[in-house]
KEKE-3310 file (N, C-alpha, C; in steps of 0.2 Angstrom, whole numbers, plus 5000, padded with zeros to 4 digits):
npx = (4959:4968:4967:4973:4985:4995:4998:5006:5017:5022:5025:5033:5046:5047:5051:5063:5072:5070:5081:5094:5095:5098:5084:5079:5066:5051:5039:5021:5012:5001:5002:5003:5005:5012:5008:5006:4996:4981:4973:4974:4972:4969:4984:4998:5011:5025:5039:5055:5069:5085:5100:5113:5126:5140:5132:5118:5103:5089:5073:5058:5042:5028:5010:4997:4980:4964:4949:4951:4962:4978:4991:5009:5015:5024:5027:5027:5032:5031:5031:5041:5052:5071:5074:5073:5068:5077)
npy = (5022:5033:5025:5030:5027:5036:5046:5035:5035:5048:5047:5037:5041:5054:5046:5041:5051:5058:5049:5052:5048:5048:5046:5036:5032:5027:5018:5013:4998:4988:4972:4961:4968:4977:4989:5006:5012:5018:5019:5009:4994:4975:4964:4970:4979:4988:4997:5004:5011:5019:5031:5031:5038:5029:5018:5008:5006:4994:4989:4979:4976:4967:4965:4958:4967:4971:4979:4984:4974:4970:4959:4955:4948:4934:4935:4926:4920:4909:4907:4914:4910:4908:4897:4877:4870:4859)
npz = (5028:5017:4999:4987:4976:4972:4982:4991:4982:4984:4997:4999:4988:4997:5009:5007:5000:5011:5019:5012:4997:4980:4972:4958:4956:4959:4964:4961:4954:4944:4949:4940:4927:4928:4925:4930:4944:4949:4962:4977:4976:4976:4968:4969:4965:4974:4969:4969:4967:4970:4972:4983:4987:4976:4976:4969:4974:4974:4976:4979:4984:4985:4986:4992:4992:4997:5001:5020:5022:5021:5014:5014:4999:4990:4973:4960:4944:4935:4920:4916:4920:4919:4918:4917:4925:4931)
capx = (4965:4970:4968:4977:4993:4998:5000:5010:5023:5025:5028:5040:5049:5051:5056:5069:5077:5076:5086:5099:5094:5094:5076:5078:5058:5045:5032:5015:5010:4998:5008:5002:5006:5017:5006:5004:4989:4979:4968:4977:4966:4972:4990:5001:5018:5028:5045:5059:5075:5087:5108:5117:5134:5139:5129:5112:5098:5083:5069:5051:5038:5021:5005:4988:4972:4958:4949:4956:4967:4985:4996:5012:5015:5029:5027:5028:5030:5033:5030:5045:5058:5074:5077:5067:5064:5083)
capy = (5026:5034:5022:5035:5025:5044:5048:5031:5037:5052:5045:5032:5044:5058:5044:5039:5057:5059:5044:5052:5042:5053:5044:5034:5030:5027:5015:5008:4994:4981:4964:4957:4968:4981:4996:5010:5010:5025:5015:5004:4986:4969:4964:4980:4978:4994:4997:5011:5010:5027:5029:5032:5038:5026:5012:5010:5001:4991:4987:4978:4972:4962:4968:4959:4973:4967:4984:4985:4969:4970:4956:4956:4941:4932:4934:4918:4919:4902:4904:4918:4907:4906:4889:4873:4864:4856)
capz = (5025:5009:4993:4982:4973:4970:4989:4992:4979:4984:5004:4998:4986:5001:5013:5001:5002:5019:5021:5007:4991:4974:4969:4951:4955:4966:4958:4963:4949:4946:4950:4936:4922:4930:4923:4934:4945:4954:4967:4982:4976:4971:4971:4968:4967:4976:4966:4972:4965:4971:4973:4988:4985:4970:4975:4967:4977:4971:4983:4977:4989:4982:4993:4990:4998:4999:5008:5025:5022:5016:5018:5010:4997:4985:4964:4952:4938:4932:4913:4914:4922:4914:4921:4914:4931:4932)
cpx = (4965:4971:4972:4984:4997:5002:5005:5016:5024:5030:5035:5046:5051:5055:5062:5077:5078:5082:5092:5100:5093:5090:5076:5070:5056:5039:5026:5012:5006:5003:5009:5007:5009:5015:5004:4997:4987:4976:4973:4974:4970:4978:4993:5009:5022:5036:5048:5067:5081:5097:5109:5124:5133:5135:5119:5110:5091:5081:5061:5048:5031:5016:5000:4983:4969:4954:4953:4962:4972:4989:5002:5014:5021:5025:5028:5027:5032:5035:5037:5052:5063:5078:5070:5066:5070:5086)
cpy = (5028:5028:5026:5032:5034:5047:5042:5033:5041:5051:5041:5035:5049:5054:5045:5046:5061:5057:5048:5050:5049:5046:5043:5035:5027:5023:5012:5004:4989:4976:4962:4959:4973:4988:4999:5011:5017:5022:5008:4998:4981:4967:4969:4976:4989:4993:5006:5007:5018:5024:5032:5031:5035:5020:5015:5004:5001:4988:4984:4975:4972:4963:4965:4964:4970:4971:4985:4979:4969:4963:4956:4947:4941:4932:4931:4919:4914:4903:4911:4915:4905:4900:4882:4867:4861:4858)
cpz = (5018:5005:4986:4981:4975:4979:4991:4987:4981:4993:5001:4995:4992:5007:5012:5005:5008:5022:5017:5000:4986:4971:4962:4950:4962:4963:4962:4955:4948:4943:4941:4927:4921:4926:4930:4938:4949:4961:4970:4980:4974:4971:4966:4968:4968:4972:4968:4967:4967:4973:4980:4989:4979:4969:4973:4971:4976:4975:4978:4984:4985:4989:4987:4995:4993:5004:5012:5027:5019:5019:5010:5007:4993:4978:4963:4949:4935:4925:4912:4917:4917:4916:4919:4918:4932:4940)
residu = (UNK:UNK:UNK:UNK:UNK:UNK:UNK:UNK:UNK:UNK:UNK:UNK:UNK:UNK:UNK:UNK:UNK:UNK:UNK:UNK:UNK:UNK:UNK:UNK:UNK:UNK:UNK:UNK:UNK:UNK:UNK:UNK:UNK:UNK:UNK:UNK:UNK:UNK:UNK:UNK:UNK:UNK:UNK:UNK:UNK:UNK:UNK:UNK:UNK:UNK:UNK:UNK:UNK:UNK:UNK:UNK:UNK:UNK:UNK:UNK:UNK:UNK:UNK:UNK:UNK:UNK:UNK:UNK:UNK:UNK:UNK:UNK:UNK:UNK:UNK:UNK:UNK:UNK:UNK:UNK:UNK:UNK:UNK:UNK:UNK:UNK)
# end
């Protein structure tokens, strides 16, 4: 399939507005450092956020690919916690 970030925004982005969402964003990002990426590799994180009516809704999902392997994963970030293990 298509490895193009670019074609995954713009799907996620039109689903959005089929549904009804005015479209805040549509992101594909590397997990790690949340910059924008062009190429589907690595773990990615998918970010949307769009309104409906007056609610706003925030959506992320964590994808490691690996070729034709995607499995969806959870994010740690430990050293970002604003809790100190209590």
């Amino acid at each position: 399939g298509c490895r193009k970030a670019e074609s995954l925004r713009r799907i996620i982005r039109t689903r959005m507005e089929e549904a009804g969402f005015e479209v805040d964003y549509a992101e594909v990002a590397r997990a790690e450092t949340l910059e924008p990426v062009e190429e589907l590799e690595g773990t990615v994180l998918l970010a949307a956020a769009g309104r409906l009516g007056d609610t706003r809704l925030i959506d992320n999902i964590a994808l490691k690919i690996n070729g034709d392997e995607v499995e969806e994963i959870v994010l740690q970030f430990p050293e970002w916690s604003r809790y100190d293990g209590r």
